[in-house]
Backbone bond lengths (Angstrom), bond angles and torsions (degrees), N, CA, C in turn:
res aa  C-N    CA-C-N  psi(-1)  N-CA   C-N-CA  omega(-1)  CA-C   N-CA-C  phi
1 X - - - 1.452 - - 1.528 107.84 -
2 X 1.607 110.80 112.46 1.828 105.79 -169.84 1.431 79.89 -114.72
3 X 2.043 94.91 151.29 1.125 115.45 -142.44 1.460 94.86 -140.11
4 X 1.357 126.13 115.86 1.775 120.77 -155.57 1.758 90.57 -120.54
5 X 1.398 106.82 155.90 1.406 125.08 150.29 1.329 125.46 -73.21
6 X 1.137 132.23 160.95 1.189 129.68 -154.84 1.884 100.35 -82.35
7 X 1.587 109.72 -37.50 1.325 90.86 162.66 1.721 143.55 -57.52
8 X 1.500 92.09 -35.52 1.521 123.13 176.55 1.698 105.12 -55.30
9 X 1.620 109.29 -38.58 1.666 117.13 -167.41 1.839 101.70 -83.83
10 X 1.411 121.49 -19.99 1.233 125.83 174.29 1.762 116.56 -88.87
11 X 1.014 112.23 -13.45 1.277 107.02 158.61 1.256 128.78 -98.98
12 X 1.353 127.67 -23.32 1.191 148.77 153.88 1.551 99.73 -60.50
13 X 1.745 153.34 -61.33 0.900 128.32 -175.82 1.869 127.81 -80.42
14 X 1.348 93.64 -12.80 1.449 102.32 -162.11 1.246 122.08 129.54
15 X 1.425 115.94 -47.05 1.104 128.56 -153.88 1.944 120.37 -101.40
16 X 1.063 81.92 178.14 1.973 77.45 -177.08 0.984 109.76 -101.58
17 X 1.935 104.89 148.92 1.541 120.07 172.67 1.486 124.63 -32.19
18 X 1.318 101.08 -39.14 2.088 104.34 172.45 1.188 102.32 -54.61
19 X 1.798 115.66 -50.72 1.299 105.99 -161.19 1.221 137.50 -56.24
20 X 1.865 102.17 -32.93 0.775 128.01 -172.21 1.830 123.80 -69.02
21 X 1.883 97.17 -33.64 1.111 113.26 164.79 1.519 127.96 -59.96
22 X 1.094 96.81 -42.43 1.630 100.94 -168.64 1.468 95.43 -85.28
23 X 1.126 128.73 -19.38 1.803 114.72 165.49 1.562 104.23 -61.83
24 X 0.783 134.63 -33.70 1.498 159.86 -146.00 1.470 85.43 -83.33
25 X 1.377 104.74 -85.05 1.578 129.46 -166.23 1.490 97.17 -49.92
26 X 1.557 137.91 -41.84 1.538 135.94 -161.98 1.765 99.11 -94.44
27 X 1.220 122.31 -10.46 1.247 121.50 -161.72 1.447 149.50 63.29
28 X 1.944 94.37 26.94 1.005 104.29 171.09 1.353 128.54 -103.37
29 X 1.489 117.74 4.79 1.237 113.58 161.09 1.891 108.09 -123.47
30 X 0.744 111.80 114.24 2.036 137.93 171.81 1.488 101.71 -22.54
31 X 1.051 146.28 92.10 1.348 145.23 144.71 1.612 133.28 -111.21
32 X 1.085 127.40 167.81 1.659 135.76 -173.65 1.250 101.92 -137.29
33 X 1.552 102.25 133.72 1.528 121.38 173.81 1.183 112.74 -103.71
34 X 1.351 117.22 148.58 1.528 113.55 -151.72 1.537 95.12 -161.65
35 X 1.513 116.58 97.78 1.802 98.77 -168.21 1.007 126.98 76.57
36 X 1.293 135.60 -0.65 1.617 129.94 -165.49 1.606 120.34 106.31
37 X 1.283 87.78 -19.39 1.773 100.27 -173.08 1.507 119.19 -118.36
38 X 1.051 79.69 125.89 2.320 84.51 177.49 1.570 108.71 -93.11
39 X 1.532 85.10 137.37 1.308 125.70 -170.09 1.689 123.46 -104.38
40 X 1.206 120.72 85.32 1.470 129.94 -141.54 1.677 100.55 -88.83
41 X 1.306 141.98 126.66 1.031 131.35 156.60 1.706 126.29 -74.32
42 X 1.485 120.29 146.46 1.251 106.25 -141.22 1.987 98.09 -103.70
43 X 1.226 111.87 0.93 1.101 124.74 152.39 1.501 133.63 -86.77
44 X 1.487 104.74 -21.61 1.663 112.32 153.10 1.458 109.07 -72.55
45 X 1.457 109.42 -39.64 1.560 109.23 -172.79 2.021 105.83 -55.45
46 X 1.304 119.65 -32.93 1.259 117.39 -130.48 1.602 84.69 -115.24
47 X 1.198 114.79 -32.06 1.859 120.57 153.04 1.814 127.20 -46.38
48 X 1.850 80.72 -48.00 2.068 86.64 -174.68 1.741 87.22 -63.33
49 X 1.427 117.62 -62.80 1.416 101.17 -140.37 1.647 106.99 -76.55
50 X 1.654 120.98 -10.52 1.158 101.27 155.17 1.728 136.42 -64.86
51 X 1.496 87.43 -4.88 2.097 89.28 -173.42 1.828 91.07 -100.28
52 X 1.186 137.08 12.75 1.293 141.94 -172.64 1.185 102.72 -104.28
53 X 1.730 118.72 115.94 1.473 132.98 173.75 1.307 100.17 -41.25
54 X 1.653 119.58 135.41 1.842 122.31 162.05 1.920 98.04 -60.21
55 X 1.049 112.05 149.00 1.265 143.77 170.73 1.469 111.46 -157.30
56 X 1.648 103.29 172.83 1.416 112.33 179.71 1.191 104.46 -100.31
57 X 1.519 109.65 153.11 1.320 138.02 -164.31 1.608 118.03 176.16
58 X 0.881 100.96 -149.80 1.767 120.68 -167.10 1.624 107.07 -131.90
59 X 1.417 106.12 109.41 1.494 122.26 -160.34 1.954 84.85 -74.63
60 X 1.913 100.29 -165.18 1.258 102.85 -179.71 1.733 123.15 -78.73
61 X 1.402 85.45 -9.96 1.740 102.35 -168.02 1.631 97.69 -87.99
62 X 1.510 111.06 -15.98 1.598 89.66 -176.60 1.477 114.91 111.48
63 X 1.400 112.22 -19.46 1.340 115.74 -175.35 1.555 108.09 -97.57
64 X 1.357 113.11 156.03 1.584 119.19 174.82 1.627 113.88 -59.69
65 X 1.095 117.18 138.14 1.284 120.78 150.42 1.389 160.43 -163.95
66 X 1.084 144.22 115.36 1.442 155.58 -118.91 1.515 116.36 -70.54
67 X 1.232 121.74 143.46 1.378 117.89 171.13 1.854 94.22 -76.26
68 X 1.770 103.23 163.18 1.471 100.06 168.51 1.782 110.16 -80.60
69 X 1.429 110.15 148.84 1.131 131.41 175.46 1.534 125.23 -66.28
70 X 1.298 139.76 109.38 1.461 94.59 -173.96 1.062 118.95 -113.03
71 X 1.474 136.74 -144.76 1.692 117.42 -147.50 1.595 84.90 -127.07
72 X 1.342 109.04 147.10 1.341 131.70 -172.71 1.994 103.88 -57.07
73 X 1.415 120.27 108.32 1.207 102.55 -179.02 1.295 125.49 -79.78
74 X 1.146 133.99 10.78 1.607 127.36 156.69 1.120 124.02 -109.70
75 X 1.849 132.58 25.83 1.329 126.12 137.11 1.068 109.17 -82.02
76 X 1.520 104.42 140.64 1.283 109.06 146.27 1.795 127.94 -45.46
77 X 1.411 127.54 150.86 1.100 119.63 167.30 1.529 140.20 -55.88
78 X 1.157 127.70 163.31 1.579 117.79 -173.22 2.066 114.51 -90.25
79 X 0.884 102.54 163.63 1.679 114.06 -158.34 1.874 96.34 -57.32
80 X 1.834 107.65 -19.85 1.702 91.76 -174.00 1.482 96.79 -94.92
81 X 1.141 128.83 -41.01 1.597 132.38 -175.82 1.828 98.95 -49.06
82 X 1.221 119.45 -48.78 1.638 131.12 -163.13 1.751 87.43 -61.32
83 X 1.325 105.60 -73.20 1.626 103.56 -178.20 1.277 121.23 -49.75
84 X 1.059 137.88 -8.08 1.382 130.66 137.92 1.069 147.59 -77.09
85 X 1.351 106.22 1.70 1.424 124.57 170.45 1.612 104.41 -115.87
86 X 0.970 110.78 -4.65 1.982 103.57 165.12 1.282 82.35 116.72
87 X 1.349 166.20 -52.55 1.384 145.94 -105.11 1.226 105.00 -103.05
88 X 1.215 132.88 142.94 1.583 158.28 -154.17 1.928 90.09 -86.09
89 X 1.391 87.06 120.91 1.907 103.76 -173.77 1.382 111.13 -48.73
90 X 1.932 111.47 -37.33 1.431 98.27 -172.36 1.438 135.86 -108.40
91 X 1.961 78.35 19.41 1.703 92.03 173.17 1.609 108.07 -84.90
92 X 1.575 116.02 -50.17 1.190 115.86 149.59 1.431 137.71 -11.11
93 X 1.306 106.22 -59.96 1.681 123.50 176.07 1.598 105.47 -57.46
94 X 1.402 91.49 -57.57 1.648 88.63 -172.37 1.660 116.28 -77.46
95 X 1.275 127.92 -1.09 1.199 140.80 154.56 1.547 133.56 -62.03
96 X 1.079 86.05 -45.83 1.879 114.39 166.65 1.698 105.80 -63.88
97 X 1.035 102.34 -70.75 1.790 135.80 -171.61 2.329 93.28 -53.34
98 X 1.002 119.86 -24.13 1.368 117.52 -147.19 2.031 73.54 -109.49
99 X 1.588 126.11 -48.88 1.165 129.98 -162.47 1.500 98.17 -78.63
100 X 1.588 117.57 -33.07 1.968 95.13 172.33 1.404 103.76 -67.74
101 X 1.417 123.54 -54.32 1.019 110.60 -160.31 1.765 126.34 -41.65
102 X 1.302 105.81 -46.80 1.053 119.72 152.23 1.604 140.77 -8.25
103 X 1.301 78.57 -70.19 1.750 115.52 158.11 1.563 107.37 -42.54
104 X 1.061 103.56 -100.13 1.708 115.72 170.25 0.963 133.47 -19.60
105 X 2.399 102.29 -36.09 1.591 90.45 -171.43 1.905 96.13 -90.62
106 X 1.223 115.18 3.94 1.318 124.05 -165.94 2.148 101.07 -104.47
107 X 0.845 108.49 5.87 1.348 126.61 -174.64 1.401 98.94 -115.45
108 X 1.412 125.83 -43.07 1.290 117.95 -160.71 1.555 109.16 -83.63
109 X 1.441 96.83 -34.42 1.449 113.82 -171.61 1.578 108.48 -64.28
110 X 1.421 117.51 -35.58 1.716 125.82 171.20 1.330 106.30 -57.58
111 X 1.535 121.08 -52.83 1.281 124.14 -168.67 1.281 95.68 -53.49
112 X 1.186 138.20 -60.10 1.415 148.06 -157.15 1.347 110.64 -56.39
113 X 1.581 122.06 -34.30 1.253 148.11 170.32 1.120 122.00 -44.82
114 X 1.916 114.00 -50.25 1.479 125.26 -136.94 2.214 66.97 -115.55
115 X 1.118 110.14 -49.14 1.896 106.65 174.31 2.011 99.83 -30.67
116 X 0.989 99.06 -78.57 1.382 120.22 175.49 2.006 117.59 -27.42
117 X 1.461 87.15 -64.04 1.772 93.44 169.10 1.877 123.37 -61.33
118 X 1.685 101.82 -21.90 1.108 94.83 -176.83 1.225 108.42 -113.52
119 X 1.280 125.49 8.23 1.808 118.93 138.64 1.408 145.50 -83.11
120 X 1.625 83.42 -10.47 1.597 105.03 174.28 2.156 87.11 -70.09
121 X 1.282 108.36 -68.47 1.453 115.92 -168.23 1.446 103.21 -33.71
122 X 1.377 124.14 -65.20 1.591 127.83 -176.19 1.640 109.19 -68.20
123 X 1.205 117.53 -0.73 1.180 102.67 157.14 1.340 135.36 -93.41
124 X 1.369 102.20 -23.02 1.413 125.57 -170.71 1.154 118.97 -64.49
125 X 1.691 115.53 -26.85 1.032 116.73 -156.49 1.419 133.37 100.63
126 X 1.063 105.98 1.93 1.647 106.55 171.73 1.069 114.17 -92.27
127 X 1.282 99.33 134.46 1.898 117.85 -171.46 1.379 97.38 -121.83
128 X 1.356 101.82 -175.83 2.022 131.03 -169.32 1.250 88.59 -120.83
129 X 0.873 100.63 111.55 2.270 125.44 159.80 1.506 78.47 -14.38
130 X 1.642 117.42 145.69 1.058 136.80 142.85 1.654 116.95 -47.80
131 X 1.356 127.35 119.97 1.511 110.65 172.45 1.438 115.98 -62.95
132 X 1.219 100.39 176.11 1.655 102.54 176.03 1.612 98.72 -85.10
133 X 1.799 92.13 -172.03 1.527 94.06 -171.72 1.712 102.18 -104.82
134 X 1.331 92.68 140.61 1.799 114.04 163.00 1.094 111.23 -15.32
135 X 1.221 131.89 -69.09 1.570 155.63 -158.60 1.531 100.22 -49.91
136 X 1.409 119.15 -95.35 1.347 116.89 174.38 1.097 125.58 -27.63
137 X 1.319 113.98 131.01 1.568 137.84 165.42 1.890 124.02 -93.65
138 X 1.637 97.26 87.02 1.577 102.26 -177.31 1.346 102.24 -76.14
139 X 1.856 96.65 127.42 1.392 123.45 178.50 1.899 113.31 -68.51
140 X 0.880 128.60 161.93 1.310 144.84 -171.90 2.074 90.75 -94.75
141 X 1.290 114.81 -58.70 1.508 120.92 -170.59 1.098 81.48 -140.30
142 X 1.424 102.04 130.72 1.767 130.59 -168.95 1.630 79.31 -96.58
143 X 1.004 150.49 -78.09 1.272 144.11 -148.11 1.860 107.34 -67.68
144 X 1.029 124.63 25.56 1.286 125.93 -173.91 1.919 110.10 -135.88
145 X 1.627 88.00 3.32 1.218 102.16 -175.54 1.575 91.05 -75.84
146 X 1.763 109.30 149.95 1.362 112.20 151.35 1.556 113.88 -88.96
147 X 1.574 99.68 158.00 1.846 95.76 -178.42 1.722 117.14 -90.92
């Protein structure tokens, strides 16, 4: 049973010493204090960070790295993913092709919307405060003004 410090458990998981603490501190990761110092088991360690959503961060090596991305759920799939699942290329195509359109005609129709809202506005009558005039010189500290 190997038994890490909380720094030792942040390089080994990825993650940082805070992180590691405040799992600690909330009780979601299992540790023993012993002297002042916590004593991490490395099978609790290797449990928490498997139940821990991937996010980005800083792996053990130091380098950046990405949570996975995932795929937009209302396209349809693309013509190489489809062919691997058996499906006929140009049903695909036209599946894809039928879901932008979609898109567009549902894009166009907003634009048309926000066209609409901002002629209602210029019609209405709403204006921009008159600016002030050129001439005047606004002071920084009005009381530092001379008279």
């Amino acid at each position: 049973m190997t038994r890490l410090t909380p720094n030792a458990a942040a390089e080994r998981s990825g993650q940082s010493r805070a992180t590691i603490t405040r799992a600690i501190a909330a009780g979601e990761l299992a540790a023993t204090k012993h002297r002042s110092r916590w004593s991490i088991d490395l099978d609790d360690l290797d449990r928490w960070t498997a139940q821990r959503p991937v996010s980005a961060g800083r792996g053990a090596d130091g380098r950046f790295r990405k949570g996975k991305i995932p795929a937009a759920p209302q396209m349809p799939p693309r013509a190489a993913e489809s062919a691997a699942e058996g499906r006929n290329g140009s049903d695909v195509v036209r599946d894809r092709l039928e879901a932008l359109e979609a898109l567009c005609g549902a894009l166009r129709a907003e634009i048309e919307d926000l066209r609409g809202q901002v002629r209602e506005l210029t019609a209405g009558g709403a204006s921009l405060p008159a600016a002030s005039a050129p001439g005047h010189k606004r002071r920084l500290w009005p009381f530092s003004a001379k008279p």
